[in-house]
C-alpha positions as CSV (number, residue, x, y, z in Angstrom):
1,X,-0.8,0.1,14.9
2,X,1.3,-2.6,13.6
3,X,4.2,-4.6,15.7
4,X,5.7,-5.7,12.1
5,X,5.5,-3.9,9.1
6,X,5.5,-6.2,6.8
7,X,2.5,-6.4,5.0
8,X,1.9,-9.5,2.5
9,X,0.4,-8.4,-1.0
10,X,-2.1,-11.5,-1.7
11,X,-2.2,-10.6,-5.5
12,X,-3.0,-14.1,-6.6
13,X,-5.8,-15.3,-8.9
14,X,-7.0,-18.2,-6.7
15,X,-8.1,-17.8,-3.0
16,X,-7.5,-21.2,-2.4
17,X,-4.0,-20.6,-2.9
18,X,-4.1,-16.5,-1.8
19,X,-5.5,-18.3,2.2
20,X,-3.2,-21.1,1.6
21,X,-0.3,-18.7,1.1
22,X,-1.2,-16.0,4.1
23,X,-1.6,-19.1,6.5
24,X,2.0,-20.1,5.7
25,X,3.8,-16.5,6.6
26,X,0.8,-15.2,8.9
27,X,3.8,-15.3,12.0
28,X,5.9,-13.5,9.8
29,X,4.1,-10.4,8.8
30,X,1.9,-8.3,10.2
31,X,-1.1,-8.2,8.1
32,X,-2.2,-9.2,4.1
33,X,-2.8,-6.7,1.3
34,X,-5.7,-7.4,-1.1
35,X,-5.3,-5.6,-4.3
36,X,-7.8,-4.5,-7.0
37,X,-7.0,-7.7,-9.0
38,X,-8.1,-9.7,-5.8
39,X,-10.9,-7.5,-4.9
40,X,-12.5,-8.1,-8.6
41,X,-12.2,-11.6,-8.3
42,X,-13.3,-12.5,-5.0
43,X,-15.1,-9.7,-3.5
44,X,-16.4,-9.7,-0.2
45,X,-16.4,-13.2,0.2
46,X,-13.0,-13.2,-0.2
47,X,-11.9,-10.9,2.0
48,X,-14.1,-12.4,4.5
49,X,-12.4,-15.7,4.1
50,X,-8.4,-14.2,4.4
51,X,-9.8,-12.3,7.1
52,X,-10.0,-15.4,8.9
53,X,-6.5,-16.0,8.9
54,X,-6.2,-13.2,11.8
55,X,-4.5,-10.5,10.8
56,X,-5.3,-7.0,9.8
57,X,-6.7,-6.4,6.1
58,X,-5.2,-3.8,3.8
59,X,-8.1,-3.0,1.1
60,X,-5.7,-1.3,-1.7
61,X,-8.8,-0.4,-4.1
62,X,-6.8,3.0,-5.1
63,X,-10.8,4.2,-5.2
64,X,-11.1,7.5,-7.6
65,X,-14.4,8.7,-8.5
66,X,-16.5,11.9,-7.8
67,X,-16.5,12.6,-4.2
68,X,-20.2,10.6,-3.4
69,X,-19.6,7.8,-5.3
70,X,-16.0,7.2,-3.5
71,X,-17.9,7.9,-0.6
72,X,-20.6,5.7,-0.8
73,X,-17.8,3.1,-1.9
74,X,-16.6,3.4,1.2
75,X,-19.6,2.9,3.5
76,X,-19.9,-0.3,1.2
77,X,-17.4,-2.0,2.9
78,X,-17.5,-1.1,6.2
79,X,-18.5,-4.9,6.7
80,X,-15.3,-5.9,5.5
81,X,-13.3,-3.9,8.9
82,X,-10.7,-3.1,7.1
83,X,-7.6,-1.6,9.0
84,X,-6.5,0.3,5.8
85,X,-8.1,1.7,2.5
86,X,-6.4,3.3,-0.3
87,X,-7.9,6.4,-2.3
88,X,-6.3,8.3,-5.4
89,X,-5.0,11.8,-3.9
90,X,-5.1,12.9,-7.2
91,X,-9.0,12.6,-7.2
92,X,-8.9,16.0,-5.1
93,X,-9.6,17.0,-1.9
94,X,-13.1,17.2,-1.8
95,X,-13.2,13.5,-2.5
96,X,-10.6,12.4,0.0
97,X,-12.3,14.7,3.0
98,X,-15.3,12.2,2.0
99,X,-13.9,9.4,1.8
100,X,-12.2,10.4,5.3
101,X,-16.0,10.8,6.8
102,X,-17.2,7.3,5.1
103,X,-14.6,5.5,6.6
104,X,-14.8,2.8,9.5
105,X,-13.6,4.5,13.0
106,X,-11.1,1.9,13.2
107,X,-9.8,2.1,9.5
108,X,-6.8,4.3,8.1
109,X,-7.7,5.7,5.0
110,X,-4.2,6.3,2.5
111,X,-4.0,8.2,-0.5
112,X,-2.4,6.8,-3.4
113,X,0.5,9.9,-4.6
114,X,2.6,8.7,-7.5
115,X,2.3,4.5,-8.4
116,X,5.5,3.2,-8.5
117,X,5.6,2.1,-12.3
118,X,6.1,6.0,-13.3
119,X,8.7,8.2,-14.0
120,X,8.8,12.0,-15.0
121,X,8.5,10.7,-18.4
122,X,5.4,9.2,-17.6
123,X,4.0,12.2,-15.5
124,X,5.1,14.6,-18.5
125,X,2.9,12.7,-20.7
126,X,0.1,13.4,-18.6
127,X,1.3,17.1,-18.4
128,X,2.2,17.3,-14.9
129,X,5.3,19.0,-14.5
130,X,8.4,18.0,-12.3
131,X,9.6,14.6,-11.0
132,X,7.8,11.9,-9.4
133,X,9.5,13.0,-6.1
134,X,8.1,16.9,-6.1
135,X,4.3,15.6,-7.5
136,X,4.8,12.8,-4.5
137,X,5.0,15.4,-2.0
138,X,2.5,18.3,-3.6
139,X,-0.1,15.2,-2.9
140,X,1.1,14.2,0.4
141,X,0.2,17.8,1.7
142,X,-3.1,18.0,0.1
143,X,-3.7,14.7,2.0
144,X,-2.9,15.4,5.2
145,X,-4.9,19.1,4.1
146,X,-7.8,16.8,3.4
147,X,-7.5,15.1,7.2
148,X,-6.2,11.7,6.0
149,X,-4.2,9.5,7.7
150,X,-1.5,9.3,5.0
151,X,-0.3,8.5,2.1
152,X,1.4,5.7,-0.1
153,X,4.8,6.5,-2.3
154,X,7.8,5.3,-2.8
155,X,10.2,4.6,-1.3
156,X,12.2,7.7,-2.6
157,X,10.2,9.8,-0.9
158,X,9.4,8.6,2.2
159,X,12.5,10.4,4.3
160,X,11.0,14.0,2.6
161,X,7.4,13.3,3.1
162,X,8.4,12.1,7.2
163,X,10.3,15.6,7.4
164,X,7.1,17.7,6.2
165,X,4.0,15.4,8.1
166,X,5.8,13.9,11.0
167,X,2.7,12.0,12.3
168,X,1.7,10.7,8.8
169,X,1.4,7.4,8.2
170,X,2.8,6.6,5.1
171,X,2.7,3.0,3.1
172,X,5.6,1.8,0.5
173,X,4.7,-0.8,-2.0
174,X,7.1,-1.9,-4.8
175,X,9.6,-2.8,-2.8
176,X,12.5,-5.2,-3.8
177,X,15.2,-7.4,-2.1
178,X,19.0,-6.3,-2.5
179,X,21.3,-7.5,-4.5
180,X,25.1,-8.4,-3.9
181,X,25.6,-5.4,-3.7
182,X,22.5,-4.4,-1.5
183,X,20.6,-2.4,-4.2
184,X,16.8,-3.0,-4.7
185,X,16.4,-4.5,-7.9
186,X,13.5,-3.3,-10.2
187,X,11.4,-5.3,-12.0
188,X,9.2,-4.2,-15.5
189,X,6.6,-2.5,-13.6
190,X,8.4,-1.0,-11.0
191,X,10.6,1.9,-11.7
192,X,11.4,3.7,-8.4
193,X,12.4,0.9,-5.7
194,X,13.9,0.6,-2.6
195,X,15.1,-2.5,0.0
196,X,12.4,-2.9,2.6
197,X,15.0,-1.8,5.3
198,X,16.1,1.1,3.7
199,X,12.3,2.4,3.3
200,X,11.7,1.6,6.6
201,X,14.9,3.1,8.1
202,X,13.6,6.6,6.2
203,X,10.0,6.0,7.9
204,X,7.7,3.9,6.9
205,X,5.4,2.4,8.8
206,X,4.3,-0.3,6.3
207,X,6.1,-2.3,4.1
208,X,4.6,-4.0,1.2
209,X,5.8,-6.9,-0.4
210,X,4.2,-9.4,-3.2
211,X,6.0,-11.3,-5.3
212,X,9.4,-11.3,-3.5
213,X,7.5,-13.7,-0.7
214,X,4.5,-14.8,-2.9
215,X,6.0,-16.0,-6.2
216,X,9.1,-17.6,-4.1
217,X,9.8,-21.5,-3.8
218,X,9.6,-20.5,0.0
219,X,7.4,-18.1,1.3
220,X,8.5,-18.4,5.0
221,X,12.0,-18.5,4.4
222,X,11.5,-15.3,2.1
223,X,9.1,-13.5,4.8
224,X,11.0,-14.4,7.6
225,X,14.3,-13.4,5.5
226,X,12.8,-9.7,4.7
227,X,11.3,-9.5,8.9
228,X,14.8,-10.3,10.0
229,X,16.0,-7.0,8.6
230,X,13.8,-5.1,9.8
């Protein structure tokens, strides 16, 4: 689907600055994320205008709702083309399988398993039992039971999920550049992160990255720093 992997996340307030900012790396990446914090301020104009820029749009709405509502959701913005569209796995399979039929021919439809900002402490607060990495893959295979096209994890868990749905097509956000020592290095709202090589080494077909490009004092350099590893 996609020559390069990298996907920019165009999590900025402004649009101005969001088309501004996906101009500059557009022949670094292969296509632009718009997030939930985008999609509330901008809405379908918005996405009409990055779409502009020529590359394929990555709607990560996360949608989770009763299975018509995410449905209908879904048939809202068919006019938007996206190429990908996140849903919550944890919304259940009824939901996803409808989300599945709602969605554009052309668009893969992802299910959300475990966000990146949690760790089993988190999940035990929510009385799921286990790590992140066991709940990660307990969702991947009700997705692919549910006839999506894949999932979105960590990192982590990419390699294991690859091993158990070979044609999945599976999405990693949160990721980080190395350090000297060529760790990832988490931020405060990222707990379980990996280098963009290493996740796609392990199998992923896209790579998400925000602030690492977006919030440095050069975007190119930093895109064309991340595609060179790749």
């Amino acid at each position: 689907m996609h020559k390069n992997p990298l996907f920019v996340a165009l999590d900025l307030p402004r649009l101005d600055a969001a088309e501004a900012l996906a101009r500059k790396v557009k022949n670094h990446v292969g296509g632009l994320k718009l997030g939930l914090e985008f999609f509330c301020a901008h809405g379908h104009h918005g996405v009409h205008e990055i779409a502009k820029v020529g590359l394929p749009i990555f709607l990560d709405l996360k949608l989770h709702d009763i299975p018509n509502t995410v449905a209908a959701a879904m048939q809202a913005i068919h006019v938007l083309e996206p190429a990908i569209v996140t849903v919550h796995a944890a919304g259940g399979r009824a939901m996803m399988e409808d989300a599945k039929a709602a969605a554009g021919e052309h668009c893969k439809v992802v299910a959300v398993t475990v966000l990146t900002s949690l760790d089993a402490g988190d999940l035990a607060g929510m009385g799921i039992a286990g790590s992140p990495h066991d709940q990660a893959l307990r969702l991947a295979d009700l997705a692919h039971s549910a006839g999506l096209d894949g999932i979105v994890c960590s990192g982590e868990e990419v390699a294991a999920v690859r091993r158990q749905w070979q044609g999945g097509f599976i999405v990693v956000p949160g990721l980080r550049l190395p350090d000297a020592n060529g760790r990832a290095l988490p931020l405060a709202d990222q707990k379980r992160v990996v280098t963009p090589q290493e996740a796609r080494h392990a199998g992923a077909n896209v790579l998400v990255v925000g602030r690492p490009i977006s919030r440095a004092d050069d975007p190119v350099a930093a895109a064309r720093a991340i595609e060179a590893t790749l």
